[in-house]
N, C-alpha and C positions, 0 to 999 in steps of 0.2 A: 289340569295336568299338562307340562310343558314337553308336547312330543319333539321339542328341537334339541336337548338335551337328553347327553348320555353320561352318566356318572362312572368314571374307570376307579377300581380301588384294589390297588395293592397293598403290600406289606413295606414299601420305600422306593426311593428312585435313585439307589446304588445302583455299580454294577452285577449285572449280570442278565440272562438268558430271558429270563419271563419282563423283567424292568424296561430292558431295549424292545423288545417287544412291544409292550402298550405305548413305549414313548413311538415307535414309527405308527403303532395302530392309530394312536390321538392325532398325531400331525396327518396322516392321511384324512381321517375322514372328517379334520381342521377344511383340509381344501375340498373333501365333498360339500361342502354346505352344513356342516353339524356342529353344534355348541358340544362343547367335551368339558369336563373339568374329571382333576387327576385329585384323588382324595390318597394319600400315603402320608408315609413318617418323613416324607421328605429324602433327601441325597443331593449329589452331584450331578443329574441330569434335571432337578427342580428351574435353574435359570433356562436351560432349551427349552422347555415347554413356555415358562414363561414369558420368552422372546419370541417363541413362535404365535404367540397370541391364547395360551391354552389355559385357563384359568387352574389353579395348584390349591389346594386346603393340606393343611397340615394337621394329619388325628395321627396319634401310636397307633397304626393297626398292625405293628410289628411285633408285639410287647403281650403273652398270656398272662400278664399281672391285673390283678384285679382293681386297682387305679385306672389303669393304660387303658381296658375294655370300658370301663363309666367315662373315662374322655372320651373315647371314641363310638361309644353310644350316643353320648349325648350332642359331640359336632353332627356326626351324619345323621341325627334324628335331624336337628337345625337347619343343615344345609337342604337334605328333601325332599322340608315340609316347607322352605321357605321357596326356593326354585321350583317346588313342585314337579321332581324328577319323575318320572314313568318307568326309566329304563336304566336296570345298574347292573355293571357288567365287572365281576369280582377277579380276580387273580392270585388269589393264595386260602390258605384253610383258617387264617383268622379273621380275614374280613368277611369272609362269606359265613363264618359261624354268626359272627357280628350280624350281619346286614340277614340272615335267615329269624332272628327276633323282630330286625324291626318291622322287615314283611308284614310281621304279624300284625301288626299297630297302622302300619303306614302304606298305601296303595300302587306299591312300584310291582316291575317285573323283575327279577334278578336271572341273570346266565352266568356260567360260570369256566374258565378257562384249566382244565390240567397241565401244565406245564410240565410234569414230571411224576415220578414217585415218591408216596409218601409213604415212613413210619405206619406201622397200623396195627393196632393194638385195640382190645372191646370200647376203652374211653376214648380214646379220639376216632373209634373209628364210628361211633355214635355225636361226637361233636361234627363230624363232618357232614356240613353242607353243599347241594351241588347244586341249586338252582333249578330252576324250570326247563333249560336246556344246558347241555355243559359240551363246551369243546376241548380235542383234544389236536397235541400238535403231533403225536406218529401214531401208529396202529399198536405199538407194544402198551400204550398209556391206555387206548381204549380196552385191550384185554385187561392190563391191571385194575382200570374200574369197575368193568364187569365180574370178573371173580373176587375180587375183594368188597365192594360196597353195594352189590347186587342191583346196580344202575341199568334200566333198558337199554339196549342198543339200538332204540329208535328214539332214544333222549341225547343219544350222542353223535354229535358233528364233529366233522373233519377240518381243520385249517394248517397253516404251515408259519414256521417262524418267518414272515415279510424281511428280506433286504435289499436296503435303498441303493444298490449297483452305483448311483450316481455318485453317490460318497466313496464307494471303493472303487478308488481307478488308480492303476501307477504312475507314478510322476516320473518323470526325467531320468532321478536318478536310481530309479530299480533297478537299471540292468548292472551295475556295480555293488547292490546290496550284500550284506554278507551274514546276516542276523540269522539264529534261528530263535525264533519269536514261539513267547508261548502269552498266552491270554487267559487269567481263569480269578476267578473270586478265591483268596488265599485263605480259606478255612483248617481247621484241621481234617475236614474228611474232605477237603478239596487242593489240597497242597502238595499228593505224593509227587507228580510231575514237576513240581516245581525243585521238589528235594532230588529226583533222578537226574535235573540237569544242572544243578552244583554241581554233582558227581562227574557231569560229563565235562561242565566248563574245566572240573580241576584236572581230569583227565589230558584233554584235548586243548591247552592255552594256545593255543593256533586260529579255532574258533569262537566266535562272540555270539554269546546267548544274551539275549532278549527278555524281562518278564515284567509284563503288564497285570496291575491288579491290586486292592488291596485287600484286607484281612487280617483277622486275626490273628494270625499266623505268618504275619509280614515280616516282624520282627526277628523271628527265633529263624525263620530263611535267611534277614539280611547277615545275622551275625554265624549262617552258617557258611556264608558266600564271605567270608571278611577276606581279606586279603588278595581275591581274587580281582584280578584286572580286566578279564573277559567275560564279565557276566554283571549287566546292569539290570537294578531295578528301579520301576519308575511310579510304581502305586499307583493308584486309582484315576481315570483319565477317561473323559467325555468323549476324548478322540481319539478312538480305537484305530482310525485310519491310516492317520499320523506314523502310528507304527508299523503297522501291515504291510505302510508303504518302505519299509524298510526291509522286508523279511526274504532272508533265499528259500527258509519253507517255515511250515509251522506246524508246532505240534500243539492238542489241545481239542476241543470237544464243542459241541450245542451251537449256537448261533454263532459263536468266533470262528468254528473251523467253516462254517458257510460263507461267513464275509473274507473268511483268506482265501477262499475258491477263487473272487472276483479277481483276484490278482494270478491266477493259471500259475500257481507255483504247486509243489511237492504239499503234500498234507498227511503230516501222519494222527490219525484218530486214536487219544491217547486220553484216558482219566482213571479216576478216583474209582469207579463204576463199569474200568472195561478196557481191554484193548485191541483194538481190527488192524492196527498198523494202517501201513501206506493204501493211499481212496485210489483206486483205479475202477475204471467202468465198471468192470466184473463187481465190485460188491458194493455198489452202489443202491439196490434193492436193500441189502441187510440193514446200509445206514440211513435209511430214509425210514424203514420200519420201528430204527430203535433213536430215530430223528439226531444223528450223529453224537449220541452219547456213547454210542460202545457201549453201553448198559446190556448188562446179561450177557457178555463176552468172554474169554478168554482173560484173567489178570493182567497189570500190566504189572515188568519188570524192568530193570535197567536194562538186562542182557535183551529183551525185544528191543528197547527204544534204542540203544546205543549201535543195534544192528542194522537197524530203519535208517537211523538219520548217518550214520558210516557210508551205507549203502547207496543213500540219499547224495552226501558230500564227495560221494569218488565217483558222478558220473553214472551212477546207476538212474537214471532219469527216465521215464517212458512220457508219451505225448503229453500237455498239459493242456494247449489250447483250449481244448472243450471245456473247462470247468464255469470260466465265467458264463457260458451261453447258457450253461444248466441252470445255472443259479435264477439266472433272468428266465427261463423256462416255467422252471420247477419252486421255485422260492422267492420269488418278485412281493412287494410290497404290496400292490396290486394286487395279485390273487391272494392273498392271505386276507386282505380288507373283504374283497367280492366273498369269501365263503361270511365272514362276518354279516358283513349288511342284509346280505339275502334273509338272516333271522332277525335280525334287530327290525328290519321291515315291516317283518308281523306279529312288531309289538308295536311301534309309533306310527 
């Protein structure tokens, strides 16, 4: 068994929350001294690992079709038994149902990451796998494990979504920025904010909206934005920074609204799953609990957001400075590795 390797396996390496996630966890502990290799359905962060030195396999473990699951049986049984992996560290509910078989057969350790909530119903909620150890990234995730999948709570670890500060820093020209920027995976149960600021761009042609992301529901936004001059879309993009660095505030949710912190602008906490408005100290506890989803919040509506960012764009401003120190406090790349490694330890 090759205790220098550690097997990461998600569902793809799109964007979004749990995906940037493994990709800073692998390049981190790339420069601790540890062999990584990234087993997914692939995406557009597949070339960054690659270039970073991080070895990538390509299985469906996106895909409950019963083809997708025998390829993806049969790569990860190959890969291994041939590396002789010890140590496999999953991130979604099909590769961990996956890689909970081959357990059976093959002599690794598996832990397992929650990233969020799932669907849960008596068949998946019997497919669902969690590993030998299962981390979670806020404390709302570790309650929904335990009442729902009847998980110990001395099986479950605490870690935090890692971000790399040194990638978000404003350039030059931030202080003439004028964007309000939104960041999010364009689904249909992940799109409503993107549809509330058409509404605003058509409102407000004064102001330029921003929307990063792609999705299945790209489309039916671009052509609901037609005509519009103040509202750009730019789909799917590796470099979230890019734009950030463009932003006077942002609205939007999970690891996006943490990496717009590093820029000490306005943030309004806004989704599909919740709405807290505008991040001031004061409720900074509530969003660390529900790890800035706004999950289990208050709805969100146009009449909040349109009140938020008005509020926001006439000078309604309080201190901002402190966000990036928190970030780098509270959510550094760094601690979110150290809660990791401390377990992977005693297994390799």
């Amino acid at each position: 068994m090759n205790n220098k390797i550690i097997l990461q396996a998600l569902m793809g390496l799109d964007i979004g929350g749990a995906e940037t996630h493994v990709i800073e966890l692998s390049m981190e502990l790339k420069r601790r001294g540890y062999e990584v290799i990234v087993a997914s359905n692939g995406g557009i962060y597949e070339p960054l690992l690659r270039e970073y030195g991080i070895e990538t396999i390509n299985i469906p473990l996106h895909s409950k079709k019963p083809s997708a699951i025998f390829q993806s049986i049969k790569g990860l049984y190959k890969t291994i038994k041939e590396r002789e992996i010890g140590l496999i560290h999953s991130h979604a509910r099909i590769p961990s149902s996956i890689l909970y078989l081959l357990q059976k057969i093959l002599d690794f350790n598996m832990i397992t990451t929650a990233h969020g909530e799932f669907r849960v119903n008596p068949i998946l909620k019997r497919i669902s796998k969690w590993g030998d150890k299962v981390f979670v990234v806020s404390d709302d995730i570790k309650t929904y494990l335990i009442e729902n999948y009847n998980i110990d709570e001395k099986q479950i670890y605490k870690t935090v979504n890692g971000i790399d500060t040194a990638k978000f820093k404003s350039g030059n020209e931030y202080i003439n920025n004028d964007y309000i920027v939104h960041i999010s995976r364009l689904d249909k149960s992940t799109s409503m904010i993107a549809k509330y600021l058409i509404k605003y761009a058509r409102d407000n042609p004064h102001y330029q909206v921003l929307i990063v992301g792609g999705g299945s529901s790209l489309d039916e936004l671009e052509k609901m934005a037609k005509g519009l001059k103040n509202i750009s879309f730019v789909g799917e993009s590796a470099d979230i920074a890019r734009y950030l660095n463009k932003a006077r505030l942002f609205i939007g949710i999970s690891r996006s609204a943490l990496e717009a912190m590093c820029y000490n602008i306005p943030i309004i906490l806004a989704g599909d799953s919740g709405y807290m408005g505008i991040v001031n100290k004061e409720e900074l506890k509530e969003a660390e609990y529900n790890n800035f989803t706004a999950r289990n919040t208050r709805s969100a509506s146009y009449e909040l957001i349109k009140k938020d960012i008005d509020f926001l764009l006439n000078g309604g401003k309080k201190d901002r400075s402190w966000e990036r120190q928190y970030i780098k406090e509270n959510y550094s790349v760094g601690k979110m590795v150290d809660y990791y490694e401390e377990v992977y330890k005693s297994y390799l």
